[in-house]
Backbone as ProteinMPNN parsed JSONL, in Angstrom:
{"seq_chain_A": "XXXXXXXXXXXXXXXXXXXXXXXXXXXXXXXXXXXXXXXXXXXXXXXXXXXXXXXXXXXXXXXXXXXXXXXXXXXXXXXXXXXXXXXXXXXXXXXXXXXXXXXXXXXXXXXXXXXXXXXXXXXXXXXXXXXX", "coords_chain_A": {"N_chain_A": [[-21.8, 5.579, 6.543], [-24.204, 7.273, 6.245], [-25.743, 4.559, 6.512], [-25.948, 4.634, 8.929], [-26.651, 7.331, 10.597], [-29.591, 6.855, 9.213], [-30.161, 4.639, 10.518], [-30.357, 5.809, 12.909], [-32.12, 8.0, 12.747], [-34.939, 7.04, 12.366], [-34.548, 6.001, 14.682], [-34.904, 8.049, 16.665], [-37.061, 9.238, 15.368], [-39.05, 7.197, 16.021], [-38.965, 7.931, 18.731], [-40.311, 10.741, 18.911], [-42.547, 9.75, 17.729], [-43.791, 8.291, 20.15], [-45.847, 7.458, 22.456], [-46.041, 9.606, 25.74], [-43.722, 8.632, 28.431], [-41.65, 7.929, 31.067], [-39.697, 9.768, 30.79], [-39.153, 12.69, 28.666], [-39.858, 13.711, 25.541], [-38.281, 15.26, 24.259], [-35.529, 15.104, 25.938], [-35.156, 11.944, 25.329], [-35.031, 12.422, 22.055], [-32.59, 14.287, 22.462], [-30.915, 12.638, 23.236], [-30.127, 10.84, 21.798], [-29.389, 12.183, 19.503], [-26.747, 12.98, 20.46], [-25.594, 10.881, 21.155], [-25.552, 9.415, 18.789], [-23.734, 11.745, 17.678], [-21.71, 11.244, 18.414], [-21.226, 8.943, 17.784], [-20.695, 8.901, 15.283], [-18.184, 10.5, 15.253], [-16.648, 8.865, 16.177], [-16.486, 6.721, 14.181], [-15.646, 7.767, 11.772], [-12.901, 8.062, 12.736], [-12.274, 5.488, 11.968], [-10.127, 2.972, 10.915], [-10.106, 1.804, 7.495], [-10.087, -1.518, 7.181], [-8.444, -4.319, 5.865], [-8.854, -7.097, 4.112], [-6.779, -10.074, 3.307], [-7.32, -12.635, 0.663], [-7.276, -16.322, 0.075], [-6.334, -17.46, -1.572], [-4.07, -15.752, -2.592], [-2.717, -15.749, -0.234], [-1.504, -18.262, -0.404], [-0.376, -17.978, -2.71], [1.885, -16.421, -1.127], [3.185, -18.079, -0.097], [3.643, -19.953, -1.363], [5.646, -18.716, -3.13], [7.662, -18.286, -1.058], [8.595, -20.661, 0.112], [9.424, -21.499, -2.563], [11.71, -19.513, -2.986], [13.29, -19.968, -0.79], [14.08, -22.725, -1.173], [15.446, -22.097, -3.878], [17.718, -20.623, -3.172], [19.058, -22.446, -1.203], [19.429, -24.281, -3.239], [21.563, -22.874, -5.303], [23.407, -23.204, -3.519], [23.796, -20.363, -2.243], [23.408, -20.745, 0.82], [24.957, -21.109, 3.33], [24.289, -24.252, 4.654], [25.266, -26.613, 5.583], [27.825, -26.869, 8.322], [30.913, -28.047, 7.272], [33.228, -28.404, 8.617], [33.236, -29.635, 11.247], [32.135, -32.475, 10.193], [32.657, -35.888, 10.87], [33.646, -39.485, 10.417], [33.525, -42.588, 9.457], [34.989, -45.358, 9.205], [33.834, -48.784, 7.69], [32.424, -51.524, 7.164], [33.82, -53.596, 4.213], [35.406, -51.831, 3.794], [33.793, -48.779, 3.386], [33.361, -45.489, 3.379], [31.892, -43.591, 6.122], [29.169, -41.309, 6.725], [28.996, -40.193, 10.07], [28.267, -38.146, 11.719], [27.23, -34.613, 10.935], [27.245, -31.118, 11.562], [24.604, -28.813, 11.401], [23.909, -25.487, 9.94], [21.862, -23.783, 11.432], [21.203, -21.356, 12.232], [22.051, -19.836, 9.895], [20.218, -20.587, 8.419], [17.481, -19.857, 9.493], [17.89, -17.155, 9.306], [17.821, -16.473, 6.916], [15.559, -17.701, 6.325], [14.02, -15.022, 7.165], [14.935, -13.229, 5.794], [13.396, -13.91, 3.124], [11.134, -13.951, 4.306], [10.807, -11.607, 4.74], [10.959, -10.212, 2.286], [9.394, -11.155, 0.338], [7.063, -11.153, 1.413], [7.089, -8.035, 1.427], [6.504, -7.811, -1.372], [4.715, -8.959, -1.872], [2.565, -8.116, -0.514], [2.784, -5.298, 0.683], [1.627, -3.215, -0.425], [-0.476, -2.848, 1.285], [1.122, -1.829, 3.725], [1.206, 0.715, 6.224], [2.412, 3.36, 6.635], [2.094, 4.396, 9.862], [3.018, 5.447, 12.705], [1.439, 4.217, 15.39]], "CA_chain_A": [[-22.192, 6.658, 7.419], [-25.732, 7.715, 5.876], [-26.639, 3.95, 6.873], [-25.471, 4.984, 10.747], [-27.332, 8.357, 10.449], [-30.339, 6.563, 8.888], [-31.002, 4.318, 11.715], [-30.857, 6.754, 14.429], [-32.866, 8.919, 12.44], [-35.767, 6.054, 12.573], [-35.113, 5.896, 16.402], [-35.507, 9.722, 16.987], [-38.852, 9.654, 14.742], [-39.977, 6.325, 17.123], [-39.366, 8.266, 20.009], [-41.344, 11.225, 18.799], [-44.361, 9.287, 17.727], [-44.283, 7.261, 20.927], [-46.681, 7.766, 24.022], [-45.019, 10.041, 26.328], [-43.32, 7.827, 29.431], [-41.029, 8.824, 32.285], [-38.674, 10.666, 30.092], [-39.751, 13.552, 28.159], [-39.162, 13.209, 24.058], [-37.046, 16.04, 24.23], [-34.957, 14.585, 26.692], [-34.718, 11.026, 24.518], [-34.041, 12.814, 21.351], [-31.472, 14.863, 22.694], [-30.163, 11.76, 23.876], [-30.046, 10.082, 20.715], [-28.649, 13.369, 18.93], [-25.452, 13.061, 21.189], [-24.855, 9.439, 20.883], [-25.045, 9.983, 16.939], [-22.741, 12.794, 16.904], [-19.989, 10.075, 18.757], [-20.855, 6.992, 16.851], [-20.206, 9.663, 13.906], [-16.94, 11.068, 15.257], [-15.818, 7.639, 16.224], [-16.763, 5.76, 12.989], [-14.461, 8.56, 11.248], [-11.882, 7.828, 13.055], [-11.73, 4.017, 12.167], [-9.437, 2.875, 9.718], [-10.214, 0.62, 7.159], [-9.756, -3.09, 7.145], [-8.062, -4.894, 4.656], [-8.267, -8.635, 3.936], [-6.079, -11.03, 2.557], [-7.507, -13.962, 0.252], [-6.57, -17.639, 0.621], [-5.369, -17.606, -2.881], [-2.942, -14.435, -1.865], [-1.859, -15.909, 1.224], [-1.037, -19.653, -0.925], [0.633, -17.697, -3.466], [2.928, -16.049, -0.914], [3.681, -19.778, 0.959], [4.625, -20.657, -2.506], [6.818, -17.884, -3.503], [8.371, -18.231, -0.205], [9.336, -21.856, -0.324], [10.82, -21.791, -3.602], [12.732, -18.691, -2.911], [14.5, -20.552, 0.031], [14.878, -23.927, -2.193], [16.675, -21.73, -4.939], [19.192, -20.338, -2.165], [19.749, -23.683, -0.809], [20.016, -25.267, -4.515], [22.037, -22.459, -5.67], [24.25, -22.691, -2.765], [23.642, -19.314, -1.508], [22.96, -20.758, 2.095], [26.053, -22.278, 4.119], [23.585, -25.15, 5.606], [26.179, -27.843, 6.55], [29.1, -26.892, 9.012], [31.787, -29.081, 7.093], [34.7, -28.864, 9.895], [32.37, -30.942, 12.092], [31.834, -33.639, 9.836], [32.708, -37.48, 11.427], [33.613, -40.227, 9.622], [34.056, -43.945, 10.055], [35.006, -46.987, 8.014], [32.932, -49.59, 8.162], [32.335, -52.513, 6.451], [34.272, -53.232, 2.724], [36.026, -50.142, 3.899], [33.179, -47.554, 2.989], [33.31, -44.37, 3.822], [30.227, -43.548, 6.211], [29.151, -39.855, 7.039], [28.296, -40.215, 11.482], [27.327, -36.629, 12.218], [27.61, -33.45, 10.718], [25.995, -29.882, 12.224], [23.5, -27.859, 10.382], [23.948, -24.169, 10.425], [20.676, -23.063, 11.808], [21.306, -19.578, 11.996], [22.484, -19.507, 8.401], [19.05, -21.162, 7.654], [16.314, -19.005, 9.852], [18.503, -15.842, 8.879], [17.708, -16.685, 5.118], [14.073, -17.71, 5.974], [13.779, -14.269, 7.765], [15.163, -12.295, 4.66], [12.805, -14.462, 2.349], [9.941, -13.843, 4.367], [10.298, -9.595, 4.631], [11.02, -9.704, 0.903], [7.843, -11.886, -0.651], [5.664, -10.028, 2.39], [6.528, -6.631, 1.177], [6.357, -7.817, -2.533], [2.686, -9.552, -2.21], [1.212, -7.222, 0.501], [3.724, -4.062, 0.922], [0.851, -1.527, -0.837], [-1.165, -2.545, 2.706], [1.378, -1.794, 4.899], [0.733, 2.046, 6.893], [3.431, 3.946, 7.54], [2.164, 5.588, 10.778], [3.606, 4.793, 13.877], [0.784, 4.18, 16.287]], "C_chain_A": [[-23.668, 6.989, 7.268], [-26.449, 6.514, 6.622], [-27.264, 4.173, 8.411], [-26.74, 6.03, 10.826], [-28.506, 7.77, 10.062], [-31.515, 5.594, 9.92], [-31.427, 5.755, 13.047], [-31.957, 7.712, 14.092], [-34.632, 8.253, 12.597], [-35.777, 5.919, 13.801], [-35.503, 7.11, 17.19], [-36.862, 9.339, 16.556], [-39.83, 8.468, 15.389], [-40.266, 7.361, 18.312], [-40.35, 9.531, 19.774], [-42.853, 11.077, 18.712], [-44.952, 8.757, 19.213], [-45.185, 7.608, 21.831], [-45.836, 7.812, 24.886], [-44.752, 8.803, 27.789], [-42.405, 8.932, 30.59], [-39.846, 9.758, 31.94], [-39.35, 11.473, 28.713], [-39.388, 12.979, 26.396], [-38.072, 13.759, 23.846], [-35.783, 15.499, 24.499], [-34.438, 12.805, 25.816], [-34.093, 11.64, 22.925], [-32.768, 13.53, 20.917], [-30.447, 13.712, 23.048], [-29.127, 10.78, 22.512], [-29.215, 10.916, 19.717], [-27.152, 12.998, 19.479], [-25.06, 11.637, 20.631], [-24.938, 9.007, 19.065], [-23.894, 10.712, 16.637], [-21.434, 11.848, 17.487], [-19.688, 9.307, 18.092], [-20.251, 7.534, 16.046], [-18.579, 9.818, 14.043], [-15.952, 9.504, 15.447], [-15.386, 6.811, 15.192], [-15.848, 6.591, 12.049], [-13.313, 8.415, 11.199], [-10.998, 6.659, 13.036], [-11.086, 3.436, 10.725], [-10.096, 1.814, 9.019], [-9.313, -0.637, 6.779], [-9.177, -3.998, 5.831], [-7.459, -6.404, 4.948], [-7.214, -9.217, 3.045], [-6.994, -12.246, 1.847], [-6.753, -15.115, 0.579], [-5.473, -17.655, -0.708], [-3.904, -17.055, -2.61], [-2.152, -15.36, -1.186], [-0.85, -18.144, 0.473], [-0.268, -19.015, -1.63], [1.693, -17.234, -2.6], [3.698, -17.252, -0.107], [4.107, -20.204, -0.57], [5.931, -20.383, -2.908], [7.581, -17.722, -2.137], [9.46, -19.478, -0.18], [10.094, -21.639, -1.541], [11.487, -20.943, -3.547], [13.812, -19.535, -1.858], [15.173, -21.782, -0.798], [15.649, -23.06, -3.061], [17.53, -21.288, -4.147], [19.522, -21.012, -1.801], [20.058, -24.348, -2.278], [21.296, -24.308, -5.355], [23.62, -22.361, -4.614], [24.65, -21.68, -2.042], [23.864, -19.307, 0.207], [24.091, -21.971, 2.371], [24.963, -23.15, 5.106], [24.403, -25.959, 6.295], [27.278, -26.982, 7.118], [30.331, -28.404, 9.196], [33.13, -29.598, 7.871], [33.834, -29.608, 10.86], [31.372, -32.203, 11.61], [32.825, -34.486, 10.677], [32.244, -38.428, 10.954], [34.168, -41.549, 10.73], [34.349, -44.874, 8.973], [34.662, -47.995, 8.731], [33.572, -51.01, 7.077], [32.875, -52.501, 5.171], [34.634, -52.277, 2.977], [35.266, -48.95, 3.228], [33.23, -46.502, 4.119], [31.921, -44.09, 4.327], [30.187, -42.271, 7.165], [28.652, -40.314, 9.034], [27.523, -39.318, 11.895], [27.922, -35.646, 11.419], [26.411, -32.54, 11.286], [25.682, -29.295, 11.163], [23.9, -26.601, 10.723], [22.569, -23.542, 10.651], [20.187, -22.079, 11.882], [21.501, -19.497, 10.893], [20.581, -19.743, 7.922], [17.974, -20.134, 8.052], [17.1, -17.767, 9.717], [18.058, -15.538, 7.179], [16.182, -16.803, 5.316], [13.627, -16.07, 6.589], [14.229, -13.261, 6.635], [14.313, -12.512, 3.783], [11.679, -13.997, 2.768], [9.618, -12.072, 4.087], [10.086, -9.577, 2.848], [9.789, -9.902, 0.108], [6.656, -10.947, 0.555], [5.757, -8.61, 1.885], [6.286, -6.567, -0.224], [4.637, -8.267, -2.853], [1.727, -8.604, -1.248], [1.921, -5.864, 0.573], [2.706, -2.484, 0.358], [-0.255, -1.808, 0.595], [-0.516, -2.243, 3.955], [0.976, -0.204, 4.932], [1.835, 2.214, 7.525], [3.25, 4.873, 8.662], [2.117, 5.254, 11.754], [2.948, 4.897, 15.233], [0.884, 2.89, 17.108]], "O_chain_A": [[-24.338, 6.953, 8.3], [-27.455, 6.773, 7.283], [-28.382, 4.012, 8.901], [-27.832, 5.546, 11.121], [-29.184, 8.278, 10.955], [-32.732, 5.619, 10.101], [-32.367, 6.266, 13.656], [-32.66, 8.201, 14.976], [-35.504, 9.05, 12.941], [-36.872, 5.703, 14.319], [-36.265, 7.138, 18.157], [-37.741, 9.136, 17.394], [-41.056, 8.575, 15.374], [-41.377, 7.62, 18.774], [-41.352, 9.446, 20.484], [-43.833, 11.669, 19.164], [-46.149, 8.747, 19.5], [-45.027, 8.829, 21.801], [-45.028, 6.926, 25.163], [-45.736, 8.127, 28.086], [-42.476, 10.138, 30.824], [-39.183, 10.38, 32.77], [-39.978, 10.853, 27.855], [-38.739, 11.961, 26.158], [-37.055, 13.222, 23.406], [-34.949, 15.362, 23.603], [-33.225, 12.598, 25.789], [-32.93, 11.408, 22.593], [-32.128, 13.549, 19.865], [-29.24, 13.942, 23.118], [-27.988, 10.321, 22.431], [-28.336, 10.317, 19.098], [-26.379, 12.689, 18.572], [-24.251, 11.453, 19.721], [-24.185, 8.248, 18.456], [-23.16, 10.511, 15.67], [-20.328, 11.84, 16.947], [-18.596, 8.881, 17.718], [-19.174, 7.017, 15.748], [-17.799, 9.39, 13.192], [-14.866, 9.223, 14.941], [-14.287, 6.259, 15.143], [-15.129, 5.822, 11.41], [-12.593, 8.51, 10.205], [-9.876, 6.473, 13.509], [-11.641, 3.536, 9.631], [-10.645, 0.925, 9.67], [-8.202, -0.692, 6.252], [-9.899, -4.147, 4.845], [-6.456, -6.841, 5.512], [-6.909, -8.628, 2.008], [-7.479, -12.952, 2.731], [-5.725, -15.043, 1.253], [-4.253, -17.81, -0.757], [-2.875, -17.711, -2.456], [-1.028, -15.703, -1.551], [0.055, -18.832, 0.946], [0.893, -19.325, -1.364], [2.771, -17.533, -3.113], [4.801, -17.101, 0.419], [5.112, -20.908, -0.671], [6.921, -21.102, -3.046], [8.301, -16.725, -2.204], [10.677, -19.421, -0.361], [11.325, -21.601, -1.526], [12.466, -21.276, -4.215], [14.999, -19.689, -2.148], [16.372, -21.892, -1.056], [16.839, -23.358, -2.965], [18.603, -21.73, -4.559], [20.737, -20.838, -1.7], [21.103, -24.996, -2.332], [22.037, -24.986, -6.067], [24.617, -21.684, -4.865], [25.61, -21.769, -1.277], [24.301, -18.349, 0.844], [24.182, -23.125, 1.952], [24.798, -22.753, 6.26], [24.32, -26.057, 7.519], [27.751, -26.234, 6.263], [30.614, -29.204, 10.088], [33.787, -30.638, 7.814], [34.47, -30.643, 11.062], [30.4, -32.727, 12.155], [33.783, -33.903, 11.185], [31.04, -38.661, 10.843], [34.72, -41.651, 11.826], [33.741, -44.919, 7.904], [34.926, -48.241, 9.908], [34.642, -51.288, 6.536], [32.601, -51.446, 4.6], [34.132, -51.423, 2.247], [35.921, -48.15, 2.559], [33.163, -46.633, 5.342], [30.925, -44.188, 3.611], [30.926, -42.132, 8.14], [27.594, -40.942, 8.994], [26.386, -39.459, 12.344], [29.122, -35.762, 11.17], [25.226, -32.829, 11.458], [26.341, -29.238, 10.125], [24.296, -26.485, 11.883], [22.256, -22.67, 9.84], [19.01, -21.777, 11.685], [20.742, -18.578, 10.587], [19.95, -19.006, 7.163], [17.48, -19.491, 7.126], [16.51, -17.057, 10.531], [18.053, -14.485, 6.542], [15.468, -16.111, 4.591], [12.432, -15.958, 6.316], [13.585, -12.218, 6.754], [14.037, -11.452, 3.22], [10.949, -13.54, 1.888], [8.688, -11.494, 3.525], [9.163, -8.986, 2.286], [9.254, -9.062, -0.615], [5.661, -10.275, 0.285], [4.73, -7.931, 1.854], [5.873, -5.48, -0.628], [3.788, -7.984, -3.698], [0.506, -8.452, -1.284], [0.983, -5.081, 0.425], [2.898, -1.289, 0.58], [-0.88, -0.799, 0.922], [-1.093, -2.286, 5.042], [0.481, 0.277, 3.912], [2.279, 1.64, 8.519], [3.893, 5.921, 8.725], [1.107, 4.612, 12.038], [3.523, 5.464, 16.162], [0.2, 2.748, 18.121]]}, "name": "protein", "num_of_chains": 1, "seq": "XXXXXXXXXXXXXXXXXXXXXXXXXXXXXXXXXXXXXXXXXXXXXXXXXXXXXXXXXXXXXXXXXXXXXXXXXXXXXXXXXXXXXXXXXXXXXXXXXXXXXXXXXXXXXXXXXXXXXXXXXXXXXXXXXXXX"}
């Protein structure tokens, strides 16, 4: 703010020194007065910004992935839909898998719990609770 205030204060004290023109000084530093007291009220009013690092943002792509691998390795996550496996015998009579379905919803339902949880655990002191 002082820096804000500091310029304009340097463009008021130009326009005073300057050689008068088609606008009075008065008339420019009143001008300059006003559009100070907005930038001011505006610049007040602006929230601040908050970055993320790369590091941050790798650590939470890490801790995201392996949270879903331990629910899929732990079994947590019905991925296969085993009543629509299809089988065949083949050759030497082996048993050979043809198709089975994925549960897809089981899967982006789990990445969608994984992601709120590590997002409000690595960033959750930047979220703003105010509903604009």
């Amino acid at each position: 703010m002082d820096k804000i205030n500091g310029l304009f204060e340097l463009e008021i004290l130009k326009v005073v020194e300057a050689f008068p023109s088609i606008y009075t000084k008065d008339d420019v530093v009143s001008l300059l007065n006003v559009l100070r007291t907005n930038t001011l009220n505006e610049a007040a009013e602006l929230k601040p910004t908050v970055g993320i690092t790369e590091n941050q943002f790798q650590s939470f792509s890490r801790d995201v992935n392996k949270s879903l691998e331990d629910e899929i390795n732990r079994g947590n996550i019905e991925v296969y839909d085993t009543s629509s496996a299809e089988f065949s015998i083949s050759y030497d009579n082996r048993l050979e898998l043809e198709s089975l379905d994925i549960l897809t919803d089981n899967i982006t339902d789990e990445v969608h719990n994984i992601l709120l949880d590590q997002f409000q655990s690595h960033f959750g002191n930047f979220i703003i609770n105010n509903p604009e």
